[in-house]
C-alpha positions in Angstrom: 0.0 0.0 0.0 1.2 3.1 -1.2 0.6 6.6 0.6 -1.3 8.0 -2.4 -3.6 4.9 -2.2 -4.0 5.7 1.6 -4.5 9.4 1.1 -7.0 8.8 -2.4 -9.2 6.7 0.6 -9.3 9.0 3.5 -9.1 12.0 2.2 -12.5 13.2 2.5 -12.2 12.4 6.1 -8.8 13.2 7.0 -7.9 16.4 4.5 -4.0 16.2 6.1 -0.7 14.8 4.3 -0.7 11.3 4.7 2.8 11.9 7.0 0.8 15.0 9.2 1.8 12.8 12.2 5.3 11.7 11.6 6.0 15.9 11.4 3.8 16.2 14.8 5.4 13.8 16.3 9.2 14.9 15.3 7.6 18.5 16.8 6.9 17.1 20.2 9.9 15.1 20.1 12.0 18.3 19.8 10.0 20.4 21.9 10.7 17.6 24.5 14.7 18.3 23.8 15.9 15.1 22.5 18.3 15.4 19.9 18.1 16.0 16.3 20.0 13.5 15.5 18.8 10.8 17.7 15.1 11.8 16.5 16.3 10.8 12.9 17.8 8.1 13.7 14.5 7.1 15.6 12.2 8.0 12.6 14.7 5.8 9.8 16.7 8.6 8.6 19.8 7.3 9.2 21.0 4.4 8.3 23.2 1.8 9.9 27.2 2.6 9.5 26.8 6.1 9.6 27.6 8.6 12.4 24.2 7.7 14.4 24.9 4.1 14.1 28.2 3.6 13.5 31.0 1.5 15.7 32.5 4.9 17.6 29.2 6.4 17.9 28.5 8.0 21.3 25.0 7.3 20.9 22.9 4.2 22.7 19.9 1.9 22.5 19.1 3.2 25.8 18.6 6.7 24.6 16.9 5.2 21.2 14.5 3.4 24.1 14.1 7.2 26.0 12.5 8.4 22.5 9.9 5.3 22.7 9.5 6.3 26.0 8.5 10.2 25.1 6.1 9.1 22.6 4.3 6.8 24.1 4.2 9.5 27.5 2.8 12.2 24.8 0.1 9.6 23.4 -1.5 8.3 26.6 -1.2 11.1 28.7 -1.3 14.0 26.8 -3.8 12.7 23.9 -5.4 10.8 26.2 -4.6 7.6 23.8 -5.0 4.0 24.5 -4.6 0.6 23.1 -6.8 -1.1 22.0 -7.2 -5.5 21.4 -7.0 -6.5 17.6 -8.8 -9.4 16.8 -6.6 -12.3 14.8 
């Protein structure tokens, strides 16, 4: 599925860009003072060998795990969001 098939079927519901959230969400995660580059590392914009990921990087899973941490803070209690139970 392709983002122009999503946004040809929603679109007269949800009139946003199809990626409204991944900018949102890259918002709150700044505002929230992680780092830029962690944040793209988190959101697949860097790829593994560079500087985010490479041997002598300074960087960590643990802080990787901090962003998880902030987003899912910001969806439960500041949205208010929840999961809910798929049925397989």
């Amino acid at each position: 599925m392709k983002p122009s098939n999503i946004l040809n079927e929603i679109n007269h519901v949800f009139p946003y860009p199809v990626n409204c959230h991944r900018h949102h969400m890259r918002t709150v995660l700044s505002r929230r003072n992680n780092e830029t580059q962690l944040i793209d590392a988190f959101m697949g914009h860097s790829v593994f060998g560079n500087e985010t990921f490479s041997a002598f990087s300074g960087e960590s899973l643990g802080q990787m795990n901090h962003i998880a941490d902030d987003i899912q803070d910001y969806l439960v209690n500041t949205l208010g969001l929840s999961a809910i139970e798929a049925r397989v």
